[in-house]
PDB file with SEQRES, HELIX, SHEET and CRYST1 records, atoms N, CA, C and O in Angstrom:
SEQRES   1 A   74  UNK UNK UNK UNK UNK UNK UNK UNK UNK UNK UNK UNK UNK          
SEQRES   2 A   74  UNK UNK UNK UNK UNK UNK UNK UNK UNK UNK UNK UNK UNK          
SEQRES   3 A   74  UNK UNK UNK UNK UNK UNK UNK UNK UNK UNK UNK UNK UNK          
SEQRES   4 A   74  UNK UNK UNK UNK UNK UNK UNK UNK UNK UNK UNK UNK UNK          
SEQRES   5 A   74  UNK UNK UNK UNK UNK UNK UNK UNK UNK UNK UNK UNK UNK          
SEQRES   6 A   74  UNK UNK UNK UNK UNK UNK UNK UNK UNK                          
HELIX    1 AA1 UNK A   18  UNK A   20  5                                   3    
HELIX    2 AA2 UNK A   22  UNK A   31  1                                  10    
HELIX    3 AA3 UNK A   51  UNK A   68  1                                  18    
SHEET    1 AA1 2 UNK A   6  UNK A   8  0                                        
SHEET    2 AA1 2 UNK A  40  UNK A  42  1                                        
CRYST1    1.000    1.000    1.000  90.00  90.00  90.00 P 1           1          
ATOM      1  N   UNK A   1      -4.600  -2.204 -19.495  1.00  0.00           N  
ATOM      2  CA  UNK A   1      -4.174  -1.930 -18.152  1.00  0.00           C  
ATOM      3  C   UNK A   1      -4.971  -0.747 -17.618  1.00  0.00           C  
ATOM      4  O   UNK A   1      -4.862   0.425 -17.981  1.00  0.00           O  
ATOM      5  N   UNK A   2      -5.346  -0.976 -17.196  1.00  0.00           N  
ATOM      6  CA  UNK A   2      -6.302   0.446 -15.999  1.00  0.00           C  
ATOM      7  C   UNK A   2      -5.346   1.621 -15.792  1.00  0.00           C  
ATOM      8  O   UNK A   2      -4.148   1.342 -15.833  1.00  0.00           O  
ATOM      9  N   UNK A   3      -5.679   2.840 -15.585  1.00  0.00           N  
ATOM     10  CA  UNK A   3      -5.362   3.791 -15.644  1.00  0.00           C  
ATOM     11  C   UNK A   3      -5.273   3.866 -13.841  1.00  0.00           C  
ATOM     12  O   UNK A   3      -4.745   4.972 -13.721  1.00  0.00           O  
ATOM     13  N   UNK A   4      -5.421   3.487 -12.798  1.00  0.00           N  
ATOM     14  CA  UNK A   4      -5.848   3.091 -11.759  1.00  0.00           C  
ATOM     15  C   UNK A   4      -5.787   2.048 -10.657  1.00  0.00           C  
ATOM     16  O   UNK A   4      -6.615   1.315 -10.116  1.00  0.00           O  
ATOM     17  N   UNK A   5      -4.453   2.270 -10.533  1.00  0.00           N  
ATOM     18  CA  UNK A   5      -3.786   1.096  -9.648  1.00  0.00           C  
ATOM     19  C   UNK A   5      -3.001   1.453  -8.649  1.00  0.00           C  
ATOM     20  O   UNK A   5      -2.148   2.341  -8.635  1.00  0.00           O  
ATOM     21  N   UNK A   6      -3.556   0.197  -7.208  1.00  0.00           N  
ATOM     22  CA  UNK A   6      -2.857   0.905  -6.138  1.00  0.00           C  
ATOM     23  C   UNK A   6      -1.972  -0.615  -5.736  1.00  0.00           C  
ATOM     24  O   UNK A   6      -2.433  -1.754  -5.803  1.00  0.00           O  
ATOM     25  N   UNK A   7      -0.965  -0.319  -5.430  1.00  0.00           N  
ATOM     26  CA  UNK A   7       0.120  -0.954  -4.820  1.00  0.00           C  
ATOM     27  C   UNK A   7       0.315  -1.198  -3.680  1.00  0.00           C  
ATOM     28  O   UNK A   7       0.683  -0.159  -3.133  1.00  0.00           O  
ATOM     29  N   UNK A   8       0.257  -2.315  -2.741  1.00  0.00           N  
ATOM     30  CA  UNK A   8       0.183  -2.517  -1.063  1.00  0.00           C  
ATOM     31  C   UNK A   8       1.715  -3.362  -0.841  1.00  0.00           C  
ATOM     32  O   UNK A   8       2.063  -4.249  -1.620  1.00  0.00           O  
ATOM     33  N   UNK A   9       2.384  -3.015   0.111  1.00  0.00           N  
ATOM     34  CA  UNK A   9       3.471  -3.699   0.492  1.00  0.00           C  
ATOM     35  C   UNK A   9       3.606  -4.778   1.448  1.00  0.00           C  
ATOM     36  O   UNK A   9       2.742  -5.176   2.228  1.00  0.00           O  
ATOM     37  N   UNK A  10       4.280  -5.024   1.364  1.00  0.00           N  
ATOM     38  CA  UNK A  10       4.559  -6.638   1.899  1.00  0.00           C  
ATOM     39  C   UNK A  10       4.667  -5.992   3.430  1.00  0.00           C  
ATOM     40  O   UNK A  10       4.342  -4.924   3.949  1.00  0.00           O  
ATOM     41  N   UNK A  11       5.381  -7.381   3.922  1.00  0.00           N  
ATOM     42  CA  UNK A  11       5.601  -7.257   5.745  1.00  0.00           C  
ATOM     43  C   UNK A  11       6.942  -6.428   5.629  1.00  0.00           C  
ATOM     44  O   UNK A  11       7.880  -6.551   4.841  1.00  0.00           O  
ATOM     45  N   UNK A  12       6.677  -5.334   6.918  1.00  0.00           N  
ATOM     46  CA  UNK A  12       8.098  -4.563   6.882  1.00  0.00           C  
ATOM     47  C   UNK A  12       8.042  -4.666   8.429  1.00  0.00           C  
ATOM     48  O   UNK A  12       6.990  -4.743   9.064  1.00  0.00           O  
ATOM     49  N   UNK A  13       9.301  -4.660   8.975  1.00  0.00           N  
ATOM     50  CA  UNK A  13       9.422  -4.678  10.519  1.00  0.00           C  
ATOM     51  C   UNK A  13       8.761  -2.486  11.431  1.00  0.00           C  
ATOM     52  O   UNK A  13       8.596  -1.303  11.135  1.00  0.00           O  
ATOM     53  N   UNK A  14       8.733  -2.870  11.860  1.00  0.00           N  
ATOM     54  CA  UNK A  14       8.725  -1.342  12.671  1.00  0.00           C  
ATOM     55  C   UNK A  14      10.244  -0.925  12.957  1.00  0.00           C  
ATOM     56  O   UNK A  14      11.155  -1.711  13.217  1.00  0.00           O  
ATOM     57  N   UNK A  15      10.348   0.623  12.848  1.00  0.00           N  
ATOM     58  CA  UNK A  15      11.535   1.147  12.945  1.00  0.00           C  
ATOM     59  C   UNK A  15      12.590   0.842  11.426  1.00  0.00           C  
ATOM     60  O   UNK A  15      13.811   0.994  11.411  1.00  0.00           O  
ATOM     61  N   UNK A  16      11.928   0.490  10.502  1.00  0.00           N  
ATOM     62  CA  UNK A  16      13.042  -0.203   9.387  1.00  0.00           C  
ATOM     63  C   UNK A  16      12.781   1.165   8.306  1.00  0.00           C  
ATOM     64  O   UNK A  16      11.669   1.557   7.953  1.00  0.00           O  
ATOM     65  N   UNK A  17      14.006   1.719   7.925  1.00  0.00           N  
ATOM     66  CA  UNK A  17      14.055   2.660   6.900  1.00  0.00           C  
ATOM     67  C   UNK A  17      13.129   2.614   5.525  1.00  0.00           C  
ATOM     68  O   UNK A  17      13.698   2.183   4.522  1.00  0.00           O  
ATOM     69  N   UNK A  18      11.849   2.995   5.411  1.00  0.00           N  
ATOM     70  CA  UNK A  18      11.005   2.466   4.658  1.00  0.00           C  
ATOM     71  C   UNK A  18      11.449   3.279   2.861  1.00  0.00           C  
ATOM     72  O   UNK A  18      11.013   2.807   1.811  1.00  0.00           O  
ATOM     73  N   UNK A  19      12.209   4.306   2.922  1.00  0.00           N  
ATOM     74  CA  UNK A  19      12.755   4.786   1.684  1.00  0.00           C  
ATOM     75  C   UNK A  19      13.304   3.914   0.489  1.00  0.00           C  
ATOM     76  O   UNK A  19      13.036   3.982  -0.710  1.00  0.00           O  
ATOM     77  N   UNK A  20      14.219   3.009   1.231  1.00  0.00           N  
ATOM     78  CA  UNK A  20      14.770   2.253   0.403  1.00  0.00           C  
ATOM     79  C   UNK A  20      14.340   0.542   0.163  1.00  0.00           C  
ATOM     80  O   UNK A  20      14.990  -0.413  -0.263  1.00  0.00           O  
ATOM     81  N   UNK A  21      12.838   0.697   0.688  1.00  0.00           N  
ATOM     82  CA  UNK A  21      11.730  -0.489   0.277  1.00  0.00           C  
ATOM     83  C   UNK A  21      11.502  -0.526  -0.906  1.00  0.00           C  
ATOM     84  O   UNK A  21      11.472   0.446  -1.659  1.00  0.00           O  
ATOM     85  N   UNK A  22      11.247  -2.099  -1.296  1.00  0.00           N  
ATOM     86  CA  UNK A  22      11.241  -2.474  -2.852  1.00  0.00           C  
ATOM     87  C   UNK A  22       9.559  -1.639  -3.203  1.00  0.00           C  
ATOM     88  O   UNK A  22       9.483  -0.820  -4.119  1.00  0.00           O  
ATOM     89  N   UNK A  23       9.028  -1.794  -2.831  1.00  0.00           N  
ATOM     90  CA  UNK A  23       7.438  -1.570  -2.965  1.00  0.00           C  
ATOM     91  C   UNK A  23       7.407   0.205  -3.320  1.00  0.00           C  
ATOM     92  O   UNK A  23       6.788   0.769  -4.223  1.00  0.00           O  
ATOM     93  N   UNK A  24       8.320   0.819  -2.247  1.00  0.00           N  
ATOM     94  CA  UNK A  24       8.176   2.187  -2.778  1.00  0.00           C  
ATOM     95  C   UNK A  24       9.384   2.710  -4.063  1.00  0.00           C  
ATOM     96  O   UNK A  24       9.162   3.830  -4.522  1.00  0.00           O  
ATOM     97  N   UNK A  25      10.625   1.946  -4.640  1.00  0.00           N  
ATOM     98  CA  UNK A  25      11.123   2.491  -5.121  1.00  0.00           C  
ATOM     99  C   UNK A  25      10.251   1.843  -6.389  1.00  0.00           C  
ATOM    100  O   UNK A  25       9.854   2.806  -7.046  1.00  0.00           O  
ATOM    101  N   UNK A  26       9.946   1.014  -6.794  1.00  0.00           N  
ATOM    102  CA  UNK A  26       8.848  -0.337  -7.496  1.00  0.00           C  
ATOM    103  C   UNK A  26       7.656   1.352  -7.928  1.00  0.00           C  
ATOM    104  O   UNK A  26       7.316   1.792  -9.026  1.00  0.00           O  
ATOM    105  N   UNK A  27       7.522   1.568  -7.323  1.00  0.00           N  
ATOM    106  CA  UNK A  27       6.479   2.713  -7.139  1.00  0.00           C  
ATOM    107  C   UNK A  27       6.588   3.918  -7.910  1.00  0.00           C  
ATOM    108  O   UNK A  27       5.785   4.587  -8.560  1.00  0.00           O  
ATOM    109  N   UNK A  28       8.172   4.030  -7.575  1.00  0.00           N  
ATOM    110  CA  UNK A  28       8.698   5.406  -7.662  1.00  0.00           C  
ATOM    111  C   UNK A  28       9.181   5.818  -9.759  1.00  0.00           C  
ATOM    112  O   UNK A  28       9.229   6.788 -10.515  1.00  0.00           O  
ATOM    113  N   UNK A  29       9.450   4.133  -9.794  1.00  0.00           N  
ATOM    114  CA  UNK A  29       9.985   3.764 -11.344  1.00  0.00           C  
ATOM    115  C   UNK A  29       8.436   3.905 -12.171  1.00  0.00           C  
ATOM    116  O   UNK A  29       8.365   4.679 -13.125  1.00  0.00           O  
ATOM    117  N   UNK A  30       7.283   3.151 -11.760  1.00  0.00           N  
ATOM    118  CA  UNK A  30       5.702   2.764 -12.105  1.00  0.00           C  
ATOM    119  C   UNK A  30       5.308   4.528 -12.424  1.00  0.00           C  
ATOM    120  O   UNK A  30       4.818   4.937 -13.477  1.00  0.00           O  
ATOM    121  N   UNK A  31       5.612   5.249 -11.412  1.00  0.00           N  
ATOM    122  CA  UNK A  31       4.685   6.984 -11.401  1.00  0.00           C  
ATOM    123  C   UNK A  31       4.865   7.386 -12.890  1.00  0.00           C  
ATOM    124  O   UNK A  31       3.818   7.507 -13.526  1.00  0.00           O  
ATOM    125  N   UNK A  32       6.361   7.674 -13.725  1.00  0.00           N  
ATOM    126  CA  UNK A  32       6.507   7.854 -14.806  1.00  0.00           C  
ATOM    127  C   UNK A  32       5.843   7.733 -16.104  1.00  0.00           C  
ATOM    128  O   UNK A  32       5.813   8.412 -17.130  1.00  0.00           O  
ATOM    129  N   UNK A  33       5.072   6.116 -15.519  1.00  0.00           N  
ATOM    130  CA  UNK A  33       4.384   5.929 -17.003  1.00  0.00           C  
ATOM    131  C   UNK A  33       2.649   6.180 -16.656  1.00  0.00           C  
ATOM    132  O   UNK A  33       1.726   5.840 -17.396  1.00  0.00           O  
ATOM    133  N   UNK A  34       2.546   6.790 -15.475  1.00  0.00           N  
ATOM    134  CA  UNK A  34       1.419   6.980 -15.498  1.00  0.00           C  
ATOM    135  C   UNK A  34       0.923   8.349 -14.926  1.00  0.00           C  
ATOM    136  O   UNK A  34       1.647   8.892 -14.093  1.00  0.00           O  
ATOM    137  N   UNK A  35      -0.595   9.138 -15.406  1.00  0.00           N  
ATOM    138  CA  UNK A  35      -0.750  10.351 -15.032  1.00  0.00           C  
ATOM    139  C   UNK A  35      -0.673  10.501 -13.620  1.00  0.00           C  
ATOM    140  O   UNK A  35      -0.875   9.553 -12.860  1.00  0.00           O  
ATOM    141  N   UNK A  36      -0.324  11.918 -13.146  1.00  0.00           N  
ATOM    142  CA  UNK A  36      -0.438  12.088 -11.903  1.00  0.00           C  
ATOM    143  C   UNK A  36      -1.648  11.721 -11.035  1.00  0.00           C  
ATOM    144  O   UNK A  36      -2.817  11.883 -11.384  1.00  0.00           O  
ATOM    145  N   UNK A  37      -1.232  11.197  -9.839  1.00  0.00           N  
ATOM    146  CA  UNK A  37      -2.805  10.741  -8.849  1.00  0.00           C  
ATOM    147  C   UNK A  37      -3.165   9.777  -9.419  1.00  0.00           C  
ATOM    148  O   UNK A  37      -4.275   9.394  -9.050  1.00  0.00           O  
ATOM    149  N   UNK A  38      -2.539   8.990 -10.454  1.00  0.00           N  
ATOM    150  CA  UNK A  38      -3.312   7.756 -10.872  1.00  0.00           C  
ATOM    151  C   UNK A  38      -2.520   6.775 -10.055  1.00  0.00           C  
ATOM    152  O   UNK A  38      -3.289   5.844  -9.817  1.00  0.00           O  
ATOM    153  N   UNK A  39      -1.234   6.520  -9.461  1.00  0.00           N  
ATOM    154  CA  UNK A  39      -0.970   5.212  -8.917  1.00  0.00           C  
ATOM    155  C   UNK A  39      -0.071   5.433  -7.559  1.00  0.00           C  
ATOM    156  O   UNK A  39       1.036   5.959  -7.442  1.00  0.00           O  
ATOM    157  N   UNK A  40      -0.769   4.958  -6.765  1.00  0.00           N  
ATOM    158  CA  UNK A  40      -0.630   5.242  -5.241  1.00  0.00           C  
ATOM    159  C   UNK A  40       0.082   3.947  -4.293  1.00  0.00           C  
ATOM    160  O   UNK A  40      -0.262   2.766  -4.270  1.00  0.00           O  
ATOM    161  N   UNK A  41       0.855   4.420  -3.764  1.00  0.00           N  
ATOM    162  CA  UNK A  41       1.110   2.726  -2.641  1.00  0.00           C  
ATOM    163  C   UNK A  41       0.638   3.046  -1.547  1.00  0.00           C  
ATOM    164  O   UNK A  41       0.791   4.120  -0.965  1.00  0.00           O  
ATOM    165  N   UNK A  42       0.159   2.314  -1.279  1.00  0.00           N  
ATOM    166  CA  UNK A  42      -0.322   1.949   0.538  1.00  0.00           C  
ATOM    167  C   UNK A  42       0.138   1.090   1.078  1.00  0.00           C  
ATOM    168  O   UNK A  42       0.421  -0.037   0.670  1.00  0.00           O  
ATOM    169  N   UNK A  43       0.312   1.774   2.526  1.00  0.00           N  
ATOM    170  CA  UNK A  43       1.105   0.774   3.350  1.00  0.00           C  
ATOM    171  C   UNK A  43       0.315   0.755   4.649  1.00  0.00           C  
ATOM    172  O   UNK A  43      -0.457   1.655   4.981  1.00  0.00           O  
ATOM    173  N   UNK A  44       0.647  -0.683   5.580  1.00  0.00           N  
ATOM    174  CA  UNK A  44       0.022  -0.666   6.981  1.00  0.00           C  
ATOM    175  C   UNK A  44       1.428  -1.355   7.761  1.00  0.00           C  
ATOM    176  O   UNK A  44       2.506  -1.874   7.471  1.00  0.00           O  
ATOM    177  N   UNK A  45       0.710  -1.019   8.794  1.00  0.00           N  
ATOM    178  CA  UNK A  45       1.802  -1.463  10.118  1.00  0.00           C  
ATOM    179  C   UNK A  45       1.331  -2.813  10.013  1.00  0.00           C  
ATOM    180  O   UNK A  45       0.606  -2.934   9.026  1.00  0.00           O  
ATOM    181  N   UNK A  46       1.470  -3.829  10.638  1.00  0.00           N  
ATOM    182  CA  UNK A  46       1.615  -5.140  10.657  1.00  0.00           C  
ATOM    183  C   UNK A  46       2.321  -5.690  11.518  1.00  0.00           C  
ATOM    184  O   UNK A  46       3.496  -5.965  11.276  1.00  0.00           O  
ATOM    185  N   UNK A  47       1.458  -6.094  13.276  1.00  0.00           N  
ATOM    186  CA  UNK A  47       2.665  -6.300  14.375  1.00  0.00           C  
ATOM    187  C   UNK A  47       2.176  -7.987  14.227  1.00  0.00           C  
ATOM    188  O   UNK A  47       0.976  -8.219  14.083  1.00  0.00           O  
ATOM    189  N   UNK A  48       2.964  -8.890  14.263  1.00  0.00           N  
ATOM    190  CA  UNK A  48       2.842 -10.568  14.284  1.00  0.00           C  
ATOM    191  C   UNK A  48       2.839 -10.660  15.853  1.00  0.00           C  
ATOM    192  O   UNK A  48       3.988 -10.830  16.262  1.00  0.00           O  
ATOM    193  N   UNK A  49       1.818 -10.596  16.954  1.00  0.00           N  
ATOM    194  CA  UNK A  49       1.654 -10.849  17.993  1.00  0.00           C  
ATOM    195  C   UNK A  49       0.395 -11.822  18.186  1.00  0.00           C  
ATOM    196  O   UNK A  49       0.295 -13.049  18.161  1.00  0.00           O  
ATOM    197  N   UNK A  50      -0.508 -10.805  18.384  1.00  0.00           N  
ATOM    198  CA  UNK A  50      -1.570 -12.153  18.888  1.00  0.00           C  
ATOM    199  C   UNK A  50      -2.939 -12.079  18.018  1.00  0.00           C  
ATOM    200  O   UNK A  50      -3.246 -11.098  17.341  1.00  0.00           O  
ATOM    201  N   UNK A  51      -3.732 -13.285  18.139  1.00  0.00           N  
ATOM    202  CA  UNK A  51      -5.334 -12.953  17.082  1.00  0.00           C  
ATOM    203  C   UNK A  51      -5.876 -11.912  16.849  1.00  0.00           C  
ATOM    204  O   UNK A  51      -6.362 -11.718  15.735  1.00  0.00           O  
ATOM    205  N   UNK A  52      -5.936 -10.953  17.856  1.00  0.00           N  
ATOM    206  CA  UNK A  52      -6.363  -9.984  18.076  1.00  0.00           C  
ATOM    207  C   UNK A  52      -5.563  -8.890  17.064  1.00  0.00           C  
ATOM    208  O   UNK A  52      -6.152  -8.177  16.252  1.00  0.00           O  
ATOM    209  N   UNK A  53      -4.407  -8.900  17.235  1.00  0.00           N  
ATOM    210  CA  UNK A  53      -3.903  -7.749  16.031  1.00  0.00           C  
ATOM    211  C   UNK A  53      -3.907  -8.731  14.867  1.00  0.00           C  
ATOM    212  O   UNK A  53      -3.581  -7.970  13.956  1.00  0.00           O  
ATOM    213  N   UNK A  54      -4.055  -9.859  14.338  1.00  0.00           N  
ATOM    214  CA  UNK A  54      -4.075 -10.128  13.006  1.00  0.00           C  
ATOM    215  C   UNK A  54      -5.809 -10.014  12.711  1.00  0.00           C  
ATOM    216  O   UNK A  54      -6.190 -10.146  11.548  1.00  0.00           O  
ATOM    217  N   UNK A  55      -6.489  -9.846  13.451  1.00  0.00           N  
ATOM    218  CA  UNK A  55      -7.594  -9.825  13.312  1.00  0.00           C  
ATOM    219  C   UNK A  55      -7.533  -8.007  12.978  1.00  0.00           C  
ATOM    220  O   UNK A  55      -7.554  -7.616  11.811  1.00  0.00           O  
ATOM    221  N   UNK A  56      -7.468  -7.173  13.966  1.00  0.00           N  
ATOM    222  CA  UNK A  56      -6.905  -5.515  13.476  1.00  0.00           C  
ATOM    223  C   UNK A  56      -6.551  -5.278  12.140  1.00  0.00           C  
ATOM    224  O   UNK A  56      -7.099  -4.431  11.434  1.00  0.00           O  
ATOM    225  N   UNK A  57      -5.503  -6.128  11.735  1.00  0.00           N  
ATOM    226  CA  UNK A  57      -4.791  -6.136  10.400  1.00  0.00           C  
ATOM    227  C   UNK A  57      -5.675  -6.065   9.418  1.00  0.00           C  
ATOM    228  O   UNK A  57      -5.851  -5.295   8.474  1.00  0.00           O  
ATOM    229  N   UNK A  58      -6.323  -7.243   9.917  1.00  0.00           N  
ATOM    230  CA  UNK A  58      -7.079  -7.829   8.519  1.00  0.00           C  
ATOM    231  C   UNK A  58      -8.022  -6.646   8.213  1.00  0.00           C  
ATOM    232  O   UNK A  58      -7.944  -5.988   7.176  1.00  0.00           O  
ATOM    233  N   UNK A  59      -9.103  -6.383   9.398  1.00  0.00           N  
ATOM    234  CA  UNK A  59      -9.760  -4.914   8.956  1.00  0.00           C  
ATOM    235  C   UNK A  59      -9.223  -4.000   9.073  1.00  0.00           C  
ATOM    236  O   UNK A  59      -9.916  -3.165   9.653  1.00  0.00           O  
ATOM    237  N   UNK A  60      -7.694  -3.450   8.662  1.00  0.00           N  
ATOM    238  CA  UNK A  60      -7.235  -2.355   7.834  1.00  0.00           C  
ATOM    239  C   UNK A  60      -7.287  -2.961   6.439  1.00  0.00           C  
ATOM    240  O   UNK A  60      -7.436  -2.170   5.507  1.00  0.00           O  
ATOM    241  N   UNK A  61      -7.208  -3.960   6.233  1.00  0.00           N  
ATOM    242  CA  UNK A  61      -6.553  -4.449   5.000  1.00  0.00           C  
ATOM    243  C   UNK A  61      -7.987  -4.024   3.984  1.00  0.00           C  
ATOM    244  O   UNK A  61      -8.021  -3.285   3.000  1.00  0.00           O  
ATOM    245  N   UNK A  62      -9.202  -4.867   4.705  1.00  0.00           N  
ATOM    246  CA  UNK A  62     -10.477  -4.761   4.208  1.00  0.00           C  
ATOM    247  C   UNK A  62     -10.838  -3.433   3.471  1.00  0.00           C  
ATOM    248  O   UNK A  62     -11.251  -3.149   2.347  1.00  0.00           O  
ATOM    249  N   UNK A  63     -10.360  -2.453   5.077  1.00  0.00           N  
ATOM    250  CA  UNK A  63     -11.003  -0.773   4.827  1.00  0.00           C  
ATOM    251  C   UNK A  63      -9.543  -0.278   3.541  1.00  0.00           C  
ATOM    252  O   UNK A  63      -9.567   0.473   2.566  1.00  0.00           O  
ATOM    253  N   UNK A  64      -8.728  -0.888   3.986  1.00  0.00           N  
ATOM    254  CA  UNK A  64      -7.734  -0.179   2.461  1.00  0.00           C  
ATOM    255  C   UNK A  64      -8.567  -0.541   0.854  1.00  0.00           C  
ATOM    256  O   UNK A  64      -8.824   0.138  -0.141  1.00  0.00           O  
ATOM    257  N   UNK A  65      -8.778  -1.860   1.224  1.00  0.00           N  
ATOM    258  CA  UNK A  65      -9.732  -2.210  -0.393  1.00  0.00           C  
ATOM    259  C   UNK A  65     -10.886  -1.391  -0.678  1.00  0.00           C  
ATOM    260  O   UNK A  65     -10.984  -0.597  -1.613  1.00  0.00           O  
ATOM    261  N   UNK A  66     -11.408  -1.546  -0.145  1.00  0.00           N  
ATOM    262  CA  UNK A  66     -11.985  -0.527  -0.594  1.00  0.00           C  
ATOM    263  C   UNK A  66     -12.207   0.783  -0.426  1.00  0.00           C  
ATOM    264  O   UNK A  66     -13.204   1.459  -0.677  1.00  0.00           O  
ATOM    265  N   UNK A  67     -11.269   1.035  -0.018  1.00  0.00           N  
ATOM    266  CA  UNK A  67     -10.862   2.541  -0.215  1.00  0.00           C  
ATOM    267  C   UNK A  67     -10.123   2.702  -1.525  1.00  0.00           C  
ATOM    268  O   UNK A  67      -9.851   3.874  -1.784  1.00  0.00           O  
ATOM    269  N   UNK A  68      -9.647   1.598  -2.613  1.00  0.00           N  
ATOM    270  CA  UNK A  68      -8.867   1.633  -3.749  1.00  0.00           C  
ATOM    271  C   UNK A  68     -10.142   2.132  -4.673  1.00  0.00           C  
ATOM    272  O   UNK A  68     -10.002   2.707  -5.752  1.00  0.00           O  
ATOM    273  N   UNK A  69     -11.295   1.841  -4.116  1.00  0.00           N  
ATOM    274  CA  UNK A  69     -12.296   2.148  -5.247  1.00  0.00           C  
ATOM    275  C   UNK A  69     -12.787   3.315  -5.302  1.00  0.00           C  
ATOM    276  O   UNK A  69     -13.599   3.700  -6.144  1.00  0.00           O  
ATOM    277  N   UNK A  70     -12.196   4.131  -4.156  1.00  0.00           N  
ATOM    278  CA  UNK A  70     -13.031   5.878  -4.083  1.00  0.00           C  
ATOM    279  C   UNK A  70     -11.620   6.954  -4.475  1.00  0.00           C  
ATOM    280  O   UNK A  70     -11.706   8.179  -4.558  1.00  0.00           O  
ATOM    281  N   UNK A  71     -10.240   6.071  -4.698  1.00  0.00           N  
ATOM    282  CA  UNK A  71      -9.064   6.749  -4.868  1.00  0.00           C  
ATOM    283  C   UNK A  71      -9.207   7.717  -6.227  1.00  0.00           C  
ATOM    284  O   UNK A  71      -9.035   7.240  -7.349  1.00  0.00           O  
ATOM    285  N   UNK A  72      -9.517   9.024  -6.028  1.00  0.00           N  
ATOM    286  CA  UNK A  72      -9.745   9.516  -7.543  1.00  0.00           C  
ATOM    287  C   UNK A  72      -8.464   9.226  -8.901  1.00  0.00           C  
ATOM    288  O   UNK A  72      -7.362   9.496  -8.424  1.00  0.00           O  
ATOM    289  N   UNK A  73      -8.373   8.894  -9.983  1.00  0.00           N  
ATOM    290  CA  UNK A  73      -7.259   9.071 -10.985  1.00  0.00           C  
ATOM    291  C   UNK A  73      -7.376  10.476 -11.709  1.00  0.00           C  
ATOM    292  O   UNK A  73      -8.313  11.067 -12.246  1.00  0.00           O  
ATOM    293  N   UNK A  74      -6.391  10.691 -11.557  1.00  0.00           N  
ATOM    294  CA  UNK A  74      -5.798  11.992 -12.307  1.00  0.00           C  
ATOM    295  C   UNK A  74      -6.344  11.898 -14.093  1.00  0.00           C  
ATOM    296  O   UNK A  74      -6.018  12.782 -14.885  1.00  0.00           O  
TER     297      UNK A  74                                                      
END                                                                             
């Protein structure tokens, strides 16, 4: 298992209490077994309107990937 893993969350609505999301408590249990700065979640907004924002989406999604590869590990 890599020392080096980042975690992305599913669809969450806007305005929704993001604390008690599976992805961050999922997260929160994962930190324990691993060194500090080694495992990170990322999250994006995500509005379901028109081509144009799933097209937006998609290049956050892109620029998040590879941004997993410059994330330093502890």
């Amino acid at each position: 298992m890599s020392s080096r893993i980042a975690m992305t969350a599913g669809s969450q609505l806007k305005g929704m209490d993001l604390q008690g999301c599976p992805p961050r408590a999922i997260c929160k249990y994962l930190r324990l077994y691993f060194p500090p700065n080694a495992l990170h979640l990322l999250e994006s907004d995500f509005k379901f309107r028109t081509r144009a924002k799933i097209a937006e989406h998609k290049g956050k999604m892109e620029t998040m990937q590879e941004g997993i590869g410059s994330i330093p590990s502890g």
